[in-house]
VMD Tcl script that draws the C-alpha trace (Angstrom):
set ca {
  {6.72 -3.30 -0.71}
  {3.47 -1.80 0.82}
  {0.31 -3.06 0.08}
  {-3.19 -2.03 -0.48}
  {-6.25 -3.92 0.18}
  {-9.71 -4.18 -0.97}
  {-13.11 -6.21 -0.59}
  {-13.57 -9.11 -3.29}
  {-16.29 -7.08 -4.42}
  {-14.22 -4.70 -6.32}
  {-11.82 -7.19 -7.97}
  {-13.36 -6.52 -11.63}
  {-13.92 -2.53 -10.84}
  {-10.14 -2.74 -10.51}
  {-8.97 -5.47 -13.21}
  {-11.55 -3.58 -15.85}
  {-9.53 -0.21 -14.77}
  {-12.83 1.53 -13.54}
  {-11.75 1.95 -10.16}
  {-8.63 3.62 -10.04}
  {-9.14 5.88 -6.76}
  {-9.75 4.24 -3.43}
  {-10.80 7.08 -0.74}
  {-9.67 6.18 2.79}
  {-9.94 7.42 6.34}
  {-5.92 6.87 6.84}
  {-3.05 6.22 4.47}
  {0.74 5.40 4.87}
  {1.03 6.28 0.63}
  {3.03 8.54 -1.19}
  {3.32 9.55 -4.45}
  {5.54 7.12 -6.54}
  {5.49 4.27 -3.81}
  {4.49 0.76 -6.32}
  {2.22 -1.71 -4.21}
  {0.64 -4.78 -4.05}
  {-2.91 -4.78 -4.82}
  {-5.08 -7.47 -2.66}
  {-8.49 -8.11 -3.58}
  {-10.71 -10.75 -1.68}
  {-7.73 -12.70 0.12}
  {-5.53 -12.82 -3.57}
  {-2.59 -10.44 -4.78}
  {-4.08 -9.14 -7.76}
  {-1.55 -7.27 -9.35}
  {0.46 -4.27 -8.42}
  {0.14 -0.37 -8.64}
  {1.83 2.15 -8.61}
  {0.11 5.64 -6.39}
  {-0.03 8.77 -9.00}
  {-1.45 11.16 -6.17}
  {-2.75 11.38 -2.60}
  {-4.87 14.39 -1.75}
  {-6.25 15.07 1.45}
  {-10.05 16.28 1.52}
  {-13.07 17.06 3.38}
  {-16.02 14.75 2.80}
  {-17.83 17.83 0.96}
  {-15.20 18.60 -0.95}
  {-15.60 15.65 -2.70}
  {-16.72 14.94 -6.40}
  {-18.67 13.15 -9.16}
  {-15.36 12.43 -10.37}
  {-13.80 11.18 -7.37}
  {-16.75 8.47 -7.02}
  {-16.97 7.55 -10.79}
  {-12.74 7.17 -10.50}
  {-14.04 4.98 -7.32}
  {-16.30 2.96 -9.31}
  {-19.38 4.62 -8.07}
  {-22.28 6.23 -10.55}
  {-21.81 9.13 -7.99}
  {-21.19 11.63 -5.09}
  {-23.95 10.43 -3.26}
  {-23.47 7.18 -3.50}
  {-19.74 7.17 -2.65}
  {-20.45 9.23 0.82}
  {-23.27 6.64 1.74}
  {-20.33 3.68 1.01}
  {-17.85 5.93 3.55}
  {-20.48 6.25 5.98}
  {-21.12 2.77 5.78}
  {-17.53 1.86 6.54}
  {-15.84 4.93 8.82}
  {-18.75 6.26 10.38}
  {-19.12 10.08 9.88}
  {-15.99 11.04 9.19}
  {-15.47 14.74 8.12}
  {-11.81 14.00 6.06}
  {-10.53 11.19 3.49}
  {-7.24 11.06 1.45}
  {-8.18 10.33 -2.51}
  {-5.55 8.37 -4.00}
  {-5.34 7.92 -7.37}
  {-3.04 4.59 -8.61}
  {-2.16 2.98 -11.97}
  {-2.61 -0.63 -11.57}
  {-0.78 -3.58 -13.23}
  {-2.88 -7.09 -13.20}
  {-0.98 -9.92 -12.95}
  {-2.25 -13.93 -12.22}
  {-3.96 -13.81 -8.68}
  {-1.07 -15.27 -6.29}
  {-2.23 -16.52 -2.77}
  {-0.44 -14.35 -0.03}
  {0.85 -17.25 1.77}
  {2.20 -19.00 -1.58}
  {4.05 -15.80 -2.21}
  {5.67 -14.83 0.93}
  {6.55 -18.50 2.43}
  {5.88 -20.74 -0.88}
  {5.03 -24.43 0.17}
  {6.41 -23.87 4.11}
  {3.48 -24.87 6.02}
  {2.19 -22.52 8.70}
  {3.76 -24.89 11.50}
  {7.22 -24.50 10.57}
  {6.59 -20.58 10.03}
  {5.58 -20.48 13.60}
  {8.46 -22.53 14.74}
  {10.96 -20.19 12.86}
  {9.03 -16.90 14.62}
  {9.36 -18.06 18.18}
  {13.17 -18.89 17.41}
  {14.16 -15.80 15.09}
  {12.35 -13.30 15.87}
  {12.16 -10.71 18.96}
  {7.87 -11.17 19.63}
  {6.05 -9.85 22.72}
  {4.81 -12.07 25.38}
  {1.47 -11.87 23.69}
  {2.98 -12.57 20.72}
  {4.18 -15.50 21.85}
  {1.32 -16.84 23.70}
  {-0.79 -16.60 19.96}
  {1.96 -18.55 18.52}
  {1.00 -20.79 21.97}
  {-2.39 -21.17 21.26}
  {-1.64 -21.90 17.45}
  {-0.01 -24.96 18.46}
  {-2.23 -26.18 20.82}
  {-5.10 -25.53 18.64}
  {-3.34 -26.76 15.59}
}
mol new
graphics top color blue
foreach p $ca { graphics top sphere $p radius 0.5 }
foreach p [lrange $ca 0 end-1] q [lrange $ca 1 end] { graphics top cylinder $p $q radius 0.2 }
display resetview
């Protein structure tokens, strides 16, 4: 399942259901795809995407930002500047999101394995780079 991630800071924006837009400079969404929802290092829930639209920055509106949990426009394109810079086109997609206890990544991917024997099973299962491999290193000397 794909996932989407967001600063802690929005974590009640998104429980509360007053965000339910996130505006990005790149997405790998469709329609219909269900994700997992991270907020400030914690699965939050899940959603599932309603509708991706591509537009320019100006083409943007007071309802985009209010579905983004800003009071407006204004102060949704001085957020996007913030983080991308001065970028001339963002994809607006809408979800439906689904709280659910906050789950730690690790817990739910690898329950209690410890990040040591995680390690151990990537240098023996799985086809990693040379660099890959030399992280993995320094992990182990480090750990």
């Amino acid at each position: 399942m794909k996932h989407l991630e967001f600063s802690g800071e929005y974590r009640e924006l998104i429980i509360s259901g007053k965000k339910r837009v996130t505006i990005r400079k790149r997405v790998n969404l469709k329609v219909g795809d269900e994700v997992y929802v991270h907020c400030g290092g914690e699965i939050i829930g899940k959603a599932k995407i309603l509708e991706v639209e591509k537009k320019r920055v100006d083409e943007l509106t007071d309802d985009d930002a209010k579905l983004d949990g800003f009071k407006n426009k204004d102060e949704l394109i001085k957020e996007l500047k913030r983080i991308y810079g001065d970028s001339a086109e963002f994809y607006v997609v809408k979800f439906e999101f689904e709280p659910s206890d906050a789950i730690n990544p690790h817990e739910f991917y690898y329950g209690d394995a410890d990040l040591e024997e995680i390690a151990i099973k990537a240098l023996e299962k799985l086809k990693l780079s040379e660099n890959e491999r030399k992280i993995l290193q320094v992990f182990f000397r480090e750990w």
